[in-house]
C-alpha positions as CSV (number, residue, x, y, z in Angstrom):
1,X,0.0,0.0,0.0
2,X,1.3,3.7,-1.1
3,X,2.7,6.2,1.8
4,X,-0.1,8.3,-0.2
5,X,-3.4,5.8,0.4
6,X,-2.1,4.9,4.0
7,X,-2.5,8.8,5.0
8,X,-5.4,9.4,3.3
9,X,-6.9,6.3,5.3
10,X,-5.4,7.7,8.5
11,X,-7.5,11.1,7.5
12,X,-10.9,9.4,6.8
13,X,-10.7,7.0,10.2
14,X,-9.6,10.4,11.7
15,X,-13.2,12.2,10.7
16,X,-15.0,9.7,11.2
17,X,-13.9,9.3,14.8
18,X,-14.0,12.6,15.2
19,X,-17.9,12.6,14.0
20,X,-18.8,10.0,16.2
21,X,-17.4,11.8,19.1
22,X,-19.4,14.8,18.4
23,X,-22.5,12.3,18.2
24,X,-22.2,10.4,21.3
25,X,-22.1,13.4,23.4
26,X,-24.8,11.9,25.1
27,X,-24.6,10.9,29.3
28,X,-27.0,7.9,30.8
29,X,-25.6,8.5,33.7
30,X,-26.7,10.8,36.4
31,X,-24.0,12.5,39.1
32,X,-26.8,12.0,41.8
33,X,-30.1,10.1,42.2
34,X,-33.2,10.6,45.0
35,X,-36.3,8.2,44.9
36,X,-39.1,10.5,45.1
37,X,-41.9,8.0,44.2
38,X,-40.7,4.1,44.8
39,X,-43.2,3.1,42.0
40,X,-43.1,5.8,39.9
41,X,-45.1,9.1,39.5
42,X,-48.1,10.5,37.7
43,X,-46.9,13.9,37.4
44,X,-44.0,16.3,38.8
45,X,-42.7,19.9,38.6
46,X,-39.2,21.3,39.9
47,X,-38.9,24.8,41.2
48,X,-37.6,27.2,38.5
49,X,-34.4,27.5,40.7
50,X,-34.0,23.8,41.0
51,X,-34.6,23.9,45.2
52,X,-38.0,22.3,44.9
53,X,-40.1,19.5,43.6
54,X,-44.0,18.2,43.6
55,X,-44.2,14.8,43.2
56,X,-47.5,13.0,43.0
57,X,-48.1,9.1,43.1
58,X,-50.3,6.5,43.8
59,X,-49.1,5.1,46.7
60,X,-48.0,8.9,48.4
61,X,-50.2,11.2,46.8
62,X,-48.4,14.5,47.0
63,X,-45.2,14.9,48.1
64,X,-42.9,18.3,48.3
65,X,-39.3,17.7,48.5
66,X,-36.2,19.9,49.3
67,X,-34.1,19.0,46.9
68,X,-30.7,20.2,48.2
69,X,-31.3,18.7,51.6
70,X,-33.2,15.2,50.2
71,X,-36.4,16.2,53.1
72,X,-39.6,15.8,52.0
73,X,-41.3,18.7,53.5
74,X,-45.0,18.5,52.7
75,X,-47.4,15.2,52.1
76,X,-50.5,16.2,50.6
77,X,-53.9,14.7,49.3
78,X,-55.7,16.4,46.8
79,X,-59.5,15.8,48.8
80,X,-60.0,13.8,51.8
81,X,-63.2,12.4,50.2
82,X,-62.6,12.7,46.1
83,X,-62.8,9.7,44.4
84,X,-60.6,10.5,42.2
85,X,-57.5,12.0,44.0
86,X,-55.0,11.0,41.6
87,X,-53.2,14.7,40.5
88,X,-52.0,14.5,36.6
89,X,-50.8,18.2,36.8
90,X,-48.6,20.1,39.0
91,X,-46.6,23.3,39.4
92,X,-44.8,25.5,42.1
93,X,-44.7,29.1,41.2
94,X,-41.9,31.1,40.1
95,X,-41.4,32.2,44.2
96,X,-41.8,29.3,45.4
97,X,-44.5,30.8,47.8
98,X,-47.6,28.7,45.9
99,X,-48.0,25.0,44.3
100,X,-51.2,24.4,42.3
101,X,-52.3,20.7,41.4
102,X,-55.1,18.8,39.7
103,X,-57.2,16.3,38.8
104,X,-59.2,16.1,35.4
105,X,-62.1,17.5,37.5
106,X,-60.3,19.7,40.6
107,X,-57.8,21.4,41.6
108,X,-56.2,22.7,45.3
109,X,-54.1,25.3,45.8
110,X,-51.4,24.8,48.7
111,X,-49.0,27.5,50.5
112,X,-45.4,26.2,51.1
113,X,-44.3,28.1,53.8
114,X,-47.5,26.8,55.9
115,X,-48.1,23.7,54.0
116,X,-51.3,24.2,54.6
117,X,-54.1,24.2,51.4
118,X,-55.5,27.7,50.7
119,X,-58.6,26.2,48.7
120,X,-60.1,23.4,46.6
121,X,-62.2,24.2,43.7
122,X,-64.1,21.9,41.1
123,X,-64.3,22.5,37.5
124,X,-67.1,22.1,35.4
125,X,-68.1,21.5,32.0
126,X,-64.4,19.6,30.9
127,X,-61.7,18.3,32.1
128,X,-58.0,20.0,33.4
129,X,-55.5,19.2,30.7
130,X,-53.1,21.5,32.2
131,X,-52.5,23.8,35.3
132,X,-49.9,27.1,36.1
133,X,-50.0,29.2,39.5
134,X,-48.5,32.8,39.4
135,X,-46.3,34.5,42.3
136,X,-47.9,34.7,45.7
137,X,-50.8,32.0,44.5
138,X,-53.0,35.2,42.9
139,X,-53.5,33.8,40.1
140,X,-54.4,30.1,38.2
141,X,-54.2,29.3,34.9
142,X,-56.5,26.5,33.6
143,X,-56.1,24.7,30.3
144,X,-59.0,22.5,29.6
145,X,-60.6,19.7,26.9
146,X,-63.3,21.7,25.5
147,X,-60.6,24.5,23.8
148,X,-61.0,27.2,26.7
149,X,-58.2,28.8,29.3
150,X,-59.8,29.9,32.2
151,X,-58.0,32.4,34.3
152,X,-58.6,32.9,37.5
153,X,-57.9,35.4,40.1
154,X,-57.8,33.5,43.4
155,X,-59.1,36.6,45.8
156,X,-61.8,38.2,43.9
157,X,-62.9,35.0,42.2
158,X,-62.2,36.9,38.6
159,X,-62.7,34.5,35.8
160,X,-61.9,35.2,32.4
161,X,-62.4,32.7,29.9
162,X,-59.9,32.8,26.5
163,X,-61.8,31.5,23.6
164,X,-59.4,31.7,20.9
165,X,-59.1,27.9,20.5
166,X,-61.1,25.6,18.3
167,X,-60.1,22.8,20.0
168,X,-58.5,20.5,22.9
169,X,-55.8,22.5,24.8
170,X,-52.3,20.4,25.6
171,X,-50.2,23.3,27.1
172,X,-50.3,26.1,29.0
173,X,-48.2,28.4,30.7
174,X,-48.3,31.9,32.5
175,X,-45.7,34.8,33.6
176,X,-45.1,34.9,37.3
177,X,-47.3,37.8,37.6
178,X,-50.0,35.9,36.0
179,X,-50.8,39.5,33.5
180,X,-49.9,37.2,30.6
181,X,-50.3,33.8,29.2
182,X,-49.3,31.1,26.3
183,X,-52.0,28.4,25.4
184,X,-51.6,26.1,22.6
185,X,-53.8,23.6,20.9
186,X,-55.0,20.9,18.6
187,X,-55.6,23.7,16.0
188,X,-52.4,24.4,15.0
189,X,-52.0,27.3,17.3
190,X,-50.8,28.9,19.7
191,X,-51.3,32.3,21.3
192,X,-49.8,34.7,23.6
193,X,-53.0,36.7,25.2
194,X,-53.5,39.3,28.3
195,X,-55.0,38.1,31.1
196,X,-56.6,41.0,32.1
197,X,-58.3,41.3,28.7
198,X,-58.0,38.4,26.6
199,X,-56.6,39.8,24.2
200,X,-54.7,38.4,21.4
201,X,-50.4,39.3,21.8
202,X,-49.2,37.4,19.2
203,X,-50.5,34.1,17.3
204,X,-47.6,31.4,16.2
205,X,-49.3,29.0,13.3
206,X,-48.0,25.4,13.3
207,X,-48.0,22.7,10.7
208,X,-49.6,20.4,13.1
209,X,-50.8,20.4,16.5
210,X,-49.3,22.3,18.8
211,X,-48.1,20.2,22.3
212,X,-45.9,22.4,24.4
213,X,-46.0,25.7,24.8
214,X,-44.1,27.4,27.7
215,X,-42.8,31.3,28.4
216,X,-39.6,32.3,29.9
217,X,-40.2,33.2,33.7
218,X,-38.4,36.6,32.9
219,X,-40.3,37.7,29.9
220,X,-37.6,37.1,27.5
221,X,-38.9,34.3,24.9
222,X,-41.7,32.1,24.4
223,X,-41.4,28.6,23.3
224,X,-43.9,26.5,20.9
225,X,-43.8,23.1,19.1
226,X,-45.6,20.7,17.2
227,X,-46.3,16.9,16.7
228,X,-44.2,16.7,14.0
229,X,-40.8,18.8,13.0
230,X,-41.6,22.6,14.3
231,X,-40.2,23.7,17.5
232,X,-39.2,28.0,17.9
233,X,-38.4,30.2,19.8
234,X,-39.9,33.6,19.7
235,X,-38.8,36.6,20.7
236,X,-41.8,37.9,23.6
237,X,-41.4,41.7,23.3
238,X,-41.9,41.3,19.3
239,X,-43.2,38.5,18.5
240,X,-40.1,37.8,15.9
241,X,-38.7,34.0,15.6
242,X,-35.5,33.7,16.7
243,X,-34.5,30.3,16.2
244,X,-35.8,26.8,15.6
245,X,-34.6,23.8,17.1
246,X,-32.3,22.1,15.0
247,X,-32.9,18.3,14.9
248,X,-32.4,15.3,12.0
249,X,-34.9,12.6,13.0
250,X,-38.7,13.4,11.8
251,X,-39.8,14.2,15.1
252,X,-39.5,15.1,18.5
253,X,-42.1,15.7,20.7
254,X,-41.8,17.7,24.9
255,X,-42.9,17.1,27.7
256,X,-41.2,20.0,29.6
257,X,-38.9,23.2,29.4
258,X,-36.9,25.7,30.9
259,X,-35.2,28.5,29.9
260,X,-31.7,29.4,31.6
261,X,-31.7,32.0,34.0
262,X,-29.0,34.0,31.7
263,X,-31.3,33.6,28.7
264,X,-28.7,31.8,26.5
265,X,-29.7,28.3,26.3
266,X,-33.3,26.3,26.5
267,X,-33.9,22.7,28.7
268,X,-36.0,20.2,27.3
269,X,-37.3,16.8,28.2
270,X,-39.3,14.3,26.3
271,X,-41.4,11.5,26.8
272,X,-38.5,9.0,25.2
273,X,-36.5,9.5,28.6
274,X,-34.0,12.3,26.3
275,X,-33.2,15.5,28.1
276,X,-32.2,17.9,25.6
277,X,-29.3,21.7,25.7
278,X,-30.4,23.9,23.6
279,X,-28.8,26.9,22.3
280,X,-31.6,29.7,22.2
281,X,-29.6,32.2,19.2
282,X,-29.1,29.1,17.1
283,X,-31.2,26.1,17.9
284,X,-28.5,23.9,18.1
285,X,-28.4,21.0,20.6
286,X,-25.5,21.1,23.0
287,X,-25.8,17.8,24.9
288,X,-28.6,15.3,25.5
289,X,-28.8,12.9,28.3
290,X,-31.7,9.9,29.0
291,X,-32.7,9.5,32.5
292,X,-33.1,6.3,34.4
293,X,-35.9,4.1,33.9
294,X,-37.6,1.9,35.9
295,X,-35.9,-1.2,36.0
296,X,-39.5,-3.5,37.0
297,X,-40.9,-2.3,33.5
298,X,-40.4,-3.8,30.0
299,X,-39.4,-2.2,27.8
300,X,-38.0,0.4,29.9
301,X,-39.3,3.9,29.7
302,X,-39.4,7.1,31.3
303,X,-41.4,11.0,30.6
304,X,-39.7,13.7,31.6
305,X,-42.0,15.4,33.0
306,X,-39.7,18.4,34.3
307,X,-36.4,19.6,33.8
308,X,-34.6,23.2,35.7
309,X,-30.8,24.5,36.0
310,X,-29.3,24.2,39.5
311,X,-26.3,26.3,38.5
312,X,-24.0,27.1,35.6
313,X,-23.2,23.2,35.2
314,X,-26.0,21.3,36.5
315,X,-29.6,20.3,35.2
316,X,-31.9,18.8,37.2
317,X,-34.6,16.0,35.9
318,X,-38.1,14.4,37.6
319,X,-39.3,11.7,35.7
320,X,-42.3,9.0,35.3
321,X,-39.8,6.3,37.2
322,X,-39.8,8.4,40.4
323,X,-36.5,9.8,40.5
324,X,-35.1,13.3,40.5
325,X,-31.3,13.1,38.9
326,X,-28.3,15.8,38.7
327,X,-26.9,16.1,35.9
328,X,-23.3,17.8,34.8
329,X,-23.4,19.9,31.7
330,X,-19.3,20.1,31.3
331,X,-17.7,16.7,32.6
């Protein structure tokens, strides 16, 4: 063989290692693990500064853990005498002052410095297909099956119903103030709308239907994807795109997000056990990990179903199998 066709050999093994490299930056496994739910949980939601979690399951109904100390705080049931107590939907407010969770049919409102419930209320007409609380517990924000987003204001009792949908809602979400909102649908859309007037901010269109919607807590960017190849981000104050998520199989579909507290990259989790870096200018993923399934299931699976930053180089991750993992960013 030629000194020639032995180099350019040495150059092609060379790329090709270097390709796979730059595709199997990927981690399985977790720098730390807690059990929140032994047999797994129904739904979850980590504080936006990673110090907090609400976990619900069957066999411990609501539990609210302090992460950095591994206590469980709070053990809560949904109604003493529901029938159906089992919460699907969950999340702690910006301040951590607030969590809200639901049934299809009900939801309670509980304060975490007393952990005592501030009110139960029943909803009528369809079911809960998502929940938000803002700051302070004023306000909720109710995405249901029929195509309407109630908003609520807990005090007064205010209710203002958004009827821009034509159809089911699948995700909702809500500034910490609670003045604005992000609902998105099975008809291809999602809006930004005031919550004091239900007026329409901004409308995104989507090829298909949209199935996660979710706002930066500080204003900055709104996110929205689709059941088939369309995930953006949008710039809030103008309603301009400023990048989609760049990614080469036909599909990927959320079940949570968080934006970075510096606004410069995006978290995202998935019901295929894949926790996703995003950069926000360019769309490009960074680093992907897979949290740890339940070993007692076949095949073995996992939903995200929250992700948050604990610092500069940590991501934190509840999941379907009942455990919260860290995560490095930079090994």
């Amino acid at each position: 063989m030629s000194l020639c066709k032995k180099i350019c050999q040495l150059i092609t093994l060379s790329i090709f290692t270097s390709l796979l490299t730059a595709c199997s930056d990927t981690s399985s496994t977790p720098k730390k693990q807690l059990v929140h739910a032994i047999e797994g949980a129904y739904a979850a939601d980590i504080s936006n500064d990673g110090k907090f979690s609400i976990v619900s399951s069957i066999h411990h109904g609501l539990s609210y853990w302090d992460i950095e100390n591994n206590a469980l705080l709070y053990s809560w049931s949904l109604k003493q005498d529901s029938a159906d107590n089992l919460v699907l939907a969950a999340d702690i407010s910006d301040n951590n002052s607030h969590v809200v969770t639901a049934n299809r049919e009900a939801f309670a409102l509980w304060n975490t410095t007393t952990g005592e419930s501030e009110g139960f209320w029943q909803v009528s007409e369809s079911n809960i297909r998502d929940i938000k609380v803002s700051n302070l517990g004023n306000h909720v924000l109710i995405g249901k099956s029929n195509g309407k987003v109630v908003h609520v204001t807990i005090d007064t009792g205010r209710r203002l119903e958004f009827l821009g949908h034509q159809e089911k809602i699948n995700s909702i979400d809500m500034l910490p103030n609670g003045r604005v909102a992000i609902s998105g649908s099975n008809d291809f859309v999602a809006y930004v709308w005031d919550t004091a007037s239900g007026q329409v901010i901004y409308r995104f269109n989507h090829p298909s239907r949209v199935t996660k919607v979710a706002l930066d807590p500080k204003g900055r960017y709104a996110f929205t994807a689709d059941s088939k190849k369309a995930a953006h981000i949008w710039n809030l104050k103008t309603g301009k795109l400023i990048s989609t998520l760049q990614y080469p199989n036909r599909q990927e579909i959320f079940s949570s997000v968080q934006f970075s507290p510096k606004g410069d990259y995006l978290l995202t989790g998935a019901p295929s056990r894949k926790v996703s870096l995003w950069q926000i200018g360019t769309g490009h993923r960074v680093k992907s990990w897979f949290v740890t399934p339940r070993k007692d299931i076949r095949p073995a699976g996992a939903v995200v179903y929250s992700v948050a930053f604990r610092d500069n180089n940590h991501i934190l991750t509840e999941s379907s199998a009942g455990f919260n993992e860290l995560w490095q960013i930079n090994d």
